[in-house]
C-alpha positions as CSV (number, residue, x, y, z in Angstrom):
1,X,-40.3,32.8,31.5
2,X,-39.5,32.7,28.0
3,X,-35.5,32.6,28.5
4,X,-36.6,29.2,30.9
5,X,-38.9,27.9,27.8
6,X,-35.5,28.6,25.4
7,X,-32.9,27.4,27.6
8,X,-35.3,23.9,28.4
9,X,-35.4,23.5,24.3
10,X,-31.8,24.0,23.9
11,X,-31.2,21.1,25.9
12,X,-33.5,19.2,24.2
13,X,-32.0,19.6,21.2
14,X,-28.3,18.8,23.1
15,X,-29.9,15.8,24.3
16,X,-31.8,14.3,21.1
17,X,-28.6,15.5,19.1
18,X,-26.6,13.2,21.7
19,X,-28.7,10.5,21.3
20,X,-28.8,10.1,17.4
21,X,-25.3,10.7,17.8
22,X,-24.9,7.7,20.4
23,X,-27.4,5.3,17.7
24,X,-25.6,6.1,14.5
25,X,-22.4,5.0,16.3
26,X,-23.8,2.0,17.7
27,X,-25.2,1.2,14.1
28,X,-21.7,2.3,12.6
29,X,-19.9,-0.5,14.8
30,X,-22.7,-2.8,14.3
31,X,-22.4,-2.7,10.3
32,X,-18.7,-3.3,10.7
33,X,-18.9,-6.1,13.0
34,X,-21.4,-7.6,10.2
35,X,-19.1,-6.6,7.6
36,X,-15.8,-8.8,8.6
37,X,-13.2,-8.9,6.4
38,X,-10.1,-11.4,6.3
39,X,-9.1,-14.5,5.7
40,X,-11.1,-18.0,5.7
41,X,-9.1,-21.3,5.3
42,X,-10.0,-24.2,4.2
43,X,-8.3,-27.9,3.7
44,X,-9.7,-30.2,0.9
45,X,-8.9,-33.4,-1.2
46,X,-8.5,-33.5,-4.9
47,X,-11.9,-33.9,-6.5
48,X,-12.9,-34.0,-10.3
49,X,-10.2,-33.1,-13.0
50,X,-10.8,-30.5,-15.7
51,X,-8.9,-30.9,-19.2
52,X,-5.6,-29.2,-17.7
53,X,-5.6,-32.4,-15.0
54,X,-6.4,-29.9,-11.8
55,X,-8.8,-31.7,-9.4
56,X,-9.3,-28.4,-7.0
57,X,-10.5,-26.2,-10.0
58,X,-14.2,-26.5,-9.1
59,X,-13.6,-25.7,-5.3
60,X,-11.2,-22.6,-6.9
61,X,-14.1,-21.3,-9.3
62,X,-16.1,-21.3,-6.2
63,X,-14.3,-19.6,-3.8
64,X,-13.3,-17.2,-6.7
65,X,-17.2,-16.7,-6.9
66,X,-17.8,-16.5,-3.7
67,X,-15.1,-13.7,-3.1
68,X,-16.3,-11.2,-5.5
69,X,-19.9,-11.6,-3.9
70,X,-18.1,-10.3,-0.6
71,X,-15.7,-8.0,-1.0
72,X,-12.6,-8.4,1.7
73,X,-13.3,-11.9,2.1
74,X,-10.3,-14.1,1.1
75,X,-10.3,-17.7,0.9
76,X,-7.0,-19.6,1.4
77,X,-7.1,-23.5,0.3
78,X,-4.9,-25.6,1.5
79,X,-4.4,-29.2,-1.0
80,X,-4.9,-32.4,0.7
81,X,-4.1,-36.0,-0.4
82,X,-5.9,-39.2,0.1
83,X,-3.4,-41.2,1.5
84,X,-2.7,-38.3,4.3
85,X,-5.1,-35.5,4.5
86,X,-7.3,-37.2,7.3
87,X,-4.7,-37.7,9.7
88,X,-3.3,-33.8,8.6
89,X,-6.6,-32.6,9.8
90,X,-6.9,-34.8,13.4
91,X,-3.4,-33.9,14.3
92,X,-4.0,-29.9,13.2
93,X,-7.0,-30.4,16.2
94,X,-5.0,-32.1,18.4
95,X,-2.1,-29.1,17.9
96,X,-5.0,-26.4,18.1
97,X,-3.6,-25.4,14.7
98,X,-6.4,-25.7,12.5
99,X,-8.0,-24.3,9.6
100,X,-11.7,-23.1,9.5
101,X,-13.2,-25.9,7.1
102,X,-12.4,-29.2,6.6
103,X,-13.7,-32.1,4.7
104,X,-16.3,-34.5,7.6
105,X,-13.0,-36.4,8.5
106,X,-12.8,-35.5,12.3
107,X,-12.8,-37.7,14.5
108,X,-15.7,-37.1,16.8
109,X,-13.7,-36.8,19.9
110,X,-13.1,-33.7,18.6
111,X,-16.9,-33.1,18.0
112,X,-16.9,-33.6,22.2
113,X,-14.2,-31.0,22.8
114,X,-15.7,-28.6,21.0
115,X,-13.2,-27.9,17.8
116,X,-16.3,-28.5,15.8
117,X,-19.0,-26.2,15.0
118,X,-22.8,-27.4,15.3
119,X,-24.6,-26.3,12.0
120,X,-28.0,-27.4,12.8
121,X,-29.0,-23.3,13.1
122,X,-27.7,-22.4,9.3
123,X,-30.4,-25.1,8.1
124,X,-34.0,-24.5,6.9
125,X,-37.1,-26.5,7.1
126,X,-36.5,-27.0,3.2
127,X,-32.8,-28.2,3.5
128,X,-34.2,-31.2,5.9
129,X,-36.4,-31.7,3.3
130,X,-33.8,-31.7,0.5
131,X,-31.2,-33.4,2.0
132,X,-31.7,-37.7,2.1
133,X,-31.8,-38.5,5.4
134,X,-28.6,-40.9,5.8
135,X,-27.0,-37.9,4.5
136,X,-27.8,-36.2,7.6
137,X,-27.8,-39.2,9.7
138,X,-24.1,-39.7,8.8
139,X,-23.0,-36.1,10.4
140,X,-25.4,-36.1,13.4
141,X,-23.8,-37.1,17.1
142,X,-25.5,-36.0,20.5
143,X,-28.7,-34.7,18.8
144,X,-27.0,-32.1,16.7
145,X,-25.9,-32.3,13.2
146,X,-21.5,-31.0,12.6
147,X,-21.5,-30.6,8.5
148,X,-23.3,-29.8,5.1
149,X,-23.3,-33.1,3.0
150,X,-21.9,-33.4,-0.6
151,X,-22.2,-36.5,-1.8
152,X,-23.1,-40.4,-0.9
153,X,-21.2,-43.1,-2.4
154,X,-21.5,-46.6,-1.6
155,X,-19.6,-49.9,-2.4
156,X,-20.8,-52.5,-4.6
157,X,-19.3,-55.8,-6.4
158,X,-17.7,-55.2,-9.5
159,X,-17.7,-58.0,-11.3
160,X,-15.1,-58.5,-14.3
161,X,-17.6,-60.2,-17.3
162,X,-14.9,-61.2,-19.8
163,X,-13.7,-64.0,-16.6
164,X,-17.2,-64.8,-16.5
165,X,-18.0,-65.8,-19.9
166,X,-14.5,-67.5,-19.9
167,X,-15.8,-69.7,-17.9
168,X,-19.3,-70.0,-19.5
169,X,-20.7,-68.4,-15.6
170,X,-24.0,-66.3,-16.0
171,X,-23.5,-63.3,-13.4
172,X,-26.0,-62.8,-10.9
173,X,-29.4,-62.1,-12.2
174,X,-30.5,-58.4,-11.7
175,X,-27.1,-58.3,-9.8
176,X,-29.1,-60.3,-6.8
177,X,-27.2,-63.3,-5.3
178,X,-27.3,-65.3,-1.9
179,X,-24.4,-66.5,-0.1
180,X,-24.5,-70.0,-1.2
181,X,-25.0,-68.7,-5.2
182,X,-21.7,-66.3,-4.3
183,X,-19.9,-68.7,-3.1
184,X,-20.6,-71.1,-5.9
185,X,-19.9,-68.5,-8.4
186,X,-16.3,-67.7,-7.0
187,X,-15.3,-71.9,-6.8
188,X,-16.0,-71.7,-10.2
189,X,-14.1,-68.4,-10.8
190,X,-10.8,-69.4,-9.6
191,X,-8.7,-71.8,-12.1
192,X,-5.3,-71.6,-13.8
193,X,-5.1,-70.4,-17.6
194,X,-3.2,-72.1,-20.5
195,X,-1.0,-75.1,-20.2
196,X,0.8,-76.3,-17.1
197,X,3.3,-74.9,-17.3
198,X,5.7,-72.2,-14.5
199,X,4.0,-69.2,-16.8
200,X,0.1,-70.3,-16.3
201,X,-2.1,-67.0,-15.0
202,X,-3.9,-67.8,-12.3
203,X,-7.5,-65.8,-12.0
204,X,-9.2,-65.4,-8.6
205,X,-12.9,-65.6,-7.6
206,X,-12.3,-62.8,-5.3
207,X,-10.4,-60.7,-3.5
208,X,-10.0,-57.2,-1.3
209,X,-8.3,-55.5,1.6
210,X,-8.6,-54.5,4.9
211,X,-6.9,-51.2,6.4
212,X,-8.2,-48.5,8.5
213,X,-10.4,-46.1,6.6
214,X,-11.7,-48.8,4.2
215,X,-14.8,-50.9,4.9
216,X,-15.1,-53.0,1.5
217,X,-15.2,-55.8,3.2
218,X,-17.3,-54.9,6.5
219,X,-20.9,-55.7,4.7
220,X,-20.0,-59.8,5.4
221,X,-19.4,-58.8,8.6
222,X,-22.8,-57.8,9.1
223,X,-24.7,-60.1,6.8
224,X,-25.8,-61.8,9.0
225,X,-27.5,-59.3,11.0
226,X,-24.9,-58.7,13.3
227,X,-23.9,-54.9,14.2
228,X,-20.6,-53.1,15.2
229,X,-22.4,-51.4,18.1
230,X,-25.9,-50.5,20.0
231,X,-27.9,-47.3,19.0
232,X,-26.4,-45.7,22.1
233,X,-23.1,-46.4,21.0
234,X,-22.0,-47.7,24.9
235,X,-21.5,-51.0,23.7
236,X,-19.8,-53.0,20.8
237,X,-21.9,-56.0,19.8
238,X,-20.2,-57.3,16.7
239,X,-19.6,-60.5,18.9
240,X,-22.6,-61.6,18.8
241,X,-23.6,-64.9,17.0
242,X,-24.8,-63.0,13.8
243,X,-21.4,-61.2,13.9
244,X,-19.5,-64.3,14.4
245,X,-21.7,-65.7,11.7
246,X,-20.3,-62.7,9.3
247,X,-16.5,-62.7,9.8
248,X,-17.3,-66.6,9.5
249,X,-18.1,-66.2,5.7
250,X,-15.2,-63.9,5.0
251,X,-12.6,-66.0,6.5
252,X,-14.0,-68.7,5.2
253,X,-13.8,-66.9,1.0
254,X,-10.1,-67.1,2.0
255,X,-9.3,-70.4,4.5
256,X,-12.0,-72.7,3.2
257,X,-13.1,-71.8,-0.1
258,X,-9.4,-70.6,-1.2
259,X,-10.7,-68.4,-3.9
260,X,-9.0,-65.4,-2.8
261,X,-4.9,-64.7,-4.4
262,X,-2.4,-65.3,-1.5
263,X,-2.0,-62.4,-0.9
264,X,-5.6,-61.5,0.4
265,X,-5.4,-59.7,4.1
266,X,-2.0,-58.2,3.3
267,X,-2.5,-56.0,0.2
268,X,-2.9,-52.2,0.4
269,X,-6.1,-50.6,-1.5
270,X,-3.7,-50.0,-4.4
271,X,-2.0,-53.4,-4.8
272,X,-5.9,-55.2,-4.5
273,X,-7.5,-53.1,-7.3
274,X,-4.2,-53.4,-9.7
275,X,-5.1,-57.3,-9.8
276,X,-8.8,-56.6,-10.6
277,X,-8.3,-53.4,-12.3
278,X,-4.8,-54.0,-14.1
279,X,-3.5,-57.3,-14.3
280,X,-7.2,-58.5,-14.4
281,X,-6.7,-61.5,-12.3
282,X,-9.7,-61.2,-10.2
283,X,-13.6,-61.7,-11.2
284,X,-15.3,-60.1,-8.3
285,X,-13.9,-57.1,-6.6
286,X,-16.0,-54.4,-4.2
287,X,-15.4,-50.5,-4.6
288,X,-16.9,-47.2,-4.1
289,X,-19.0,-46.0,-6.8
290,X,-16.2,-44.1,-8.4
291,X,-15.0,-47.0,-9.7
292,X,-17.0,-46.9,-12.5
293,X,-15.9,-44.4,-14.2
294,X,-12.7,-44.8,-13.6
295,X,-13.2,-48.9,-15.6
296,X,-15.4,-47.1,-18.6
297,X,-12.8,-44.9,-19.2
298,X,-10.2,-47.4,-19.0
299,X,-12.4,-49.8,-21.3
300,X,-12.8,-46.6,-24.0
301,X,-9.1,-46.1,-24.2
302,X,-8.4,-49.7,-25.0
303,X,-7.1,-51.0,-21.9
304,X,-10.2,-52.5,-19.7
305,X,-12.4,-55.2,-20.2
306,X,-16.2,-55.2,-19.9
307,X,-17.8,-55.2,-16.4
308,X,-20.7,-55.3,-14.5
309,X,-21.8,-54.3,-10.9
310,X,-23.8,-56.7,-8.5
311,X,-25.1,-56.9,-4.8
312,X,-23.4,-58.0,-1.7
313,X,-24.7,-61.1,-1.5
314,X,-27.5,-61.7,0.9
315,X,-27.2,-63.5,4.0
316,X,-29.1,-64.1,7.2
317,X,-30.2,-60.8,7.4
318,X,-32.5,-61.5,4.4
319,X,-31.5,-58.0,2.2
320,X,-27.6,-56.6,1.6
321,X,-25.9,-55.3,4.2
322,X,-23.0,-52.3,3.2
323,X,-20.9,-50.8,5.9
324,X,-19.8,-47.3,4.5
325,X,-18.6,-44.2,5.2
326,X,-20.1,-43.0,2.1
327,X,-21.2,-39.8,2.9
328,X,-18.6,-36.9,2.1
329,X,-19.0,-33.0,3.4
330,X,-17.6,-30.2,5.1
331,X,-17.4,-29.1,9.1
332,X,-16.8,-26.1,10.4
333,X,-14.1,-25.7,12.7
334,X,-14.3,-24.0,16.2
335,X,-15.1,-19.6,16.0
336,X,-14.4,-17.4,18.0
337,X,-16.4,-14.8,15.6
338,X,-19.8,-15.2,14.7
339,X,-19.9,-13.2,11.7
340,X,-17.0,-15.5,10.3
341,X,-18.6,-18.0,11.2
342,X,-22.2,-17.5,9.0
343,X,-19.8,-16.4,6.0
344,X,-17.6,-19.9,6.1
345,X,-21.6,-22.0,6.4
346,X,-22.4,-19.5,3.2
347,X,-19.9,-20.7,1.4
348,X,-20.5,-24.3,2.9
349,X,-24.2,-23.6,1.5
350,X,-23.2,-22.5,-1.4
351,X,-21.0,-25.0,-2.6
352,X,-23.1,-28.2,-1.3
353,X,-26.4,-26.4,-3.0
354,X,-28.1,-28.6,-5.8
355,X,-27.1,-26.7,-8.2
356,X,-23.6,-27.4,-7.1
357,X,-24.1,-31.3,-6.9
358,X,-25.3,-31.5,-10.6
359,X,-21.5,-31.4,-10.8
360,X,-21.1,-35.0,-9.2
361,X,-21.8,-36.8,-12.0
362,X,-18.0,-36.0,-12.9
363,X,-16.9,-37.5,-9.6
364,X,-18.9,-40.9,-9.8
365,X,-20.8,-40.3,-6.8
366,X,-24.8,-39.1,-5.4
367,X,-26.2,-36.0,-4.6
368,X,-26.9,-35.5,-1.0
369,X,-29.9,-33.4,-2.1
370,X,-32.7,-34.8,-3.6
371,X,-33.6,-31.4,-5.4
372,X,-30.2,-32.2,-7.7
373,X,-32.4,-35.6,-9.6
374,X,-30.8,-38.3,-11.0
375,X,-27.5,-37.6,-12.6
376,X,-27.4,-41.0,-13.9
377,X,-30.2,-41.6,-15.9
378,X,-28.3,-43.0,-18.8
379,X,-25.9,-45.0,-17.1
380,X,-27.3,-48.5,-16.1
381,X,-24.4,-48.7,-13.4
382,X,-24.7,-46.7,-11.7
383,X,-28.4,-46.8,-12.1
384,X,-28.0,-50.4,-10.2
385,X,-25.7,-48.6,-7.5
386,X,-28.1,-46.0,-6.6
387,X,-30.3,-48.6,-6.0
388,X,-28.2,-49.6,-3.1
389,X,-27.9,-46.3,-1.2
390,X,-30.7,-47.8,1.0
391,X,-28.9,-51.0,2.4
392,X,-26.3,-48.5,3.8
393,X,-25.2,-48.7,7.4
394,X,-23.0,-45.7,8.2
395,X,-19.7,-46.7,10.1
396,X,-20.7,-45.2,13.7
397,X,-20.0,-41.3,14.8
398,X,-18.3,-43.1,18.2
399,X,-15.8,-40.3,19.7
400,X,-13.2,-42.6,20.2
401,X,-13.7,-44.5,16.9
402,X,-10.2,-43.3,15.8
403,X,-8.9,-45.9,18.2
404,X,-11.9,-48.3,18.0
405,X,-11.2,-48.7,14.6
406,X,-7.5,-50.2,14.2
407,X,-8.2,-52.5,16.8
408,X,-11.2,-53.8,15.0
409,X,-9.1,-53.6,11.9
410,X,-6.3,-56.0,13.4
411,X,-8.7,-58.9,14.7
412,X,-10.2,-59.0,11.6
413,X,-7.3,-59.5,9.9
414,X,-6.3,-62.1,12.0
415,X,-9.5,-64.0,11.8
416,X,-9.0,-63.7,7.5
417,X,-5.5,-65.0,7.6
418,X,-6.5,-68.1,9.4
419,X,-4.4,-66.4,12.9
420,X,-7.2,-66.6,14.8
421,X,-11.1,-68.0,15.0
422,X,-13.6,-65.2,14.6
423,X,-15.3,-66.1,17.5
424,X,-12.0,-65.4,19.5
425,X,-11.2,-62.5,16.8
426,X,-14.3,-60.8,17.9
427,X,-14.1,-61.8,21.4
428,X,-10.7,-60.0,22.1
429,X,-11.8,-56.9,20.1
430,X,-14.8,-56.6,22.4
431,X,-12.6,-57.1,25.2
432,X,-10.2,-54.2,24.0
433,X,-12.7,-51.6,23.4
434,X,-14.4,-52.1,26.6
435,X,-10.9,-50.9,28.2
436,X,-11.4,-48.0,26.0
437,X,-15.1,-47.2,26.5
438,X,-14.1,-47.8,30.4
């Protein structure tokens, strides 16, 4: 009997042995599979300069932080420029050849294939909190939200006050005008310097550009109330009459009003800002935010002039209307491994945090958090630009805005240059992206 009693606890012991054995192993592979190692890439554009001229060092003191918090985690950057960085990352989607975090510049076709990584779970109740809510609303498509924030920026006139008091022209009051004051303002604005003679300067009420990516001049276009599409996004409706009414006044700063250089509709972003900016033949002139730094610094080294910042001016709508994509973050390309995927959104976290975005202040633009304050306390420009973040109307999260846009782009340009009415303009765009939404 007692042989039975031994040999029965013997096999216990086999079988409890066996089964810490079979848990320790299954918590061995589970620690490893939470411990990955390797490498996480990431694309991103130039950003704020340190005293060496390097405008990736504060993304390279991050991940250099972030990698000696976890051990075997590498992260390879990969240097983007403005002029061609957003179409680098679209075509590295279309090739299936991309990295595993990118700046928010995907198209959101993309977004419906699934390349793009839904972040809504890596969120807290206090990060809705913290982050503004057209932050958030500029990342959200199909009820989900597809990147961490950074930064808002939004346009606003700059206006070139040594023009102004040349020609004895107060500039709008509390940076408020209406359409008819603008207008007025810019007649006045445009004349001819010095004698007449074949070396007169000519100076310009106004002037801009229009090319795909930039929306400077989109907030006449919806002045009037009009908008580029519904809330559903399944049909354009900038050809309504408020719509019409919009492109009206913009082709009409150019064909009727001539106080626009010749040249207005057919300058790139670079050639427009060198005659504000440079040559200074231009008194009003919209730009992001970051513009203002970039004129005080000018003005403290001897070669700017002093400026102001105003309004759009207010139309039908009855407050300013600013078409922007102003919000700047970072997505999270498609996983295939979880565990990767929580360490590239902990670096995401870590780097949009509010501590990180006390760092804007370098870069001319908002924090996305409101835990980060005001970064701009003493600087009344930007003071009267962050007073503007709420007339913002993002530029619509439409999947097939890639090719929505240039389309848009082109009739708009016609209807500036006097090529085509805006009704027609507007008319024929809506006619074009209805094959497209079809």
């Amino acid at each position: 009997m007692s042989k039975k009693i031994l040999v029965i606890v013997c096999i216990a012991f086999i079988l409890l042995g066996t089964s810490c054995s079979l848990l320790n192993r299954e918590k061995n592979e589970l620690t490893r599979e939470d411990e990955w190692q390797g490498i996480i890439t990431i694309w991103d554009f130039p950003r704020w300069a340190d005293e060496k001229g390097n405008k990736f060092y504060w993304l390279q003191q991050n991940i250099e932080e972030f990698e000696r918090e976890n051990p075997g985690v590498f992260i390879e950057l990969r240097r983007l420029d403005w002029e061609n960085g957003a179409f680098e990352v679209n075509s590295a989607l279309l090739s299936n050849t991309y990295p595993d975090i990118v700046p928010n510049v995907v198209d959101y076709e993309h977004v419906l294939k699934g390349h793009v990584e839904p972040i809504d779970k890596f969120l807290t109740k206090e990060d809705y909190k913290d982050f503004y809510q057209i932050s958030l609303d500029s990342v959200t498509f199909d009820g989900h939200i597809w990147g961490f924030p950074m930064f808002i920026t939004t346009y606003a006139m700059f206006i070139n006050l040594d023009i102004f008091n040349e020609r004895d022209i107060e500039p709008p009051e509390a940076g408020i005008w209406t359409w008819d004051e603008f207008v007025d303002k810019l007649v006045k604005l445009t004349y001819k310097m010095g004698s007449n003679d074949t070396n007169e300067l000519e100076i310009y009420g106004f002037h801009t550009f229009i090319k795909e990516g930039y929306y400077e001049p989109w907030g006449f276009l919806t002045s009037d109330g009009g908008t580029i599409f519904n809330d559903d996004l399944t049909e354009f409706t900038l050809c309504s009459p408020e719509g019409i009414s919009g492109l009206t006044k913009l082709a009409d700063i150019n064909r009727k009003y001539k106080v626009t250089p010749p040249e207005f509709g057919d300058d790139d972003p670079y050639e427009a800002w060198s005659k504000f900016a440079e040559k200074q033949k231009v008194a009003v002139f919209p730009a992001g935010s970051w513009a203002v730094k970039v004129l005080n610094d000018k003005k403290k080294n001897g070669e700017g002039f002093n400026f102001d910042v105003a309004g759009y001016p207010i139309g039908d709508l009855g407050t300013q209307s600013i078409v922007c994509s102003g919000v700047g973050g970072y997505m999270i390309l498609k996983q295939d491994n979880d565990v990767k995927k929580k360490l590239c959104a902990d670096f995401l976290k870590k780097i949009t945090s509010a501590e990180e975005q006390m760092e804007l202040e370098h870069y001319g633009v908002f924090p996305s958090r409101k835990s980060a304050g005001n970064l701009y306390i003493d600087n009344p420009h930007m003071t009267k630009i962050n007073e503007m973040l709420g007339f913002m109307m993002p530029i619509p999260n439409h999947p097939l805005w890639d090719k929505i846009e240039p389309l848009l782009q082109s009739e708009i340009k016609d209807a500036v240059k006097g090529e085509k009415t805006p009704f027609d303009a507007l008319n024929d765009a809506k006619r074009e992206i209805e094959l497209l939404l079809d």
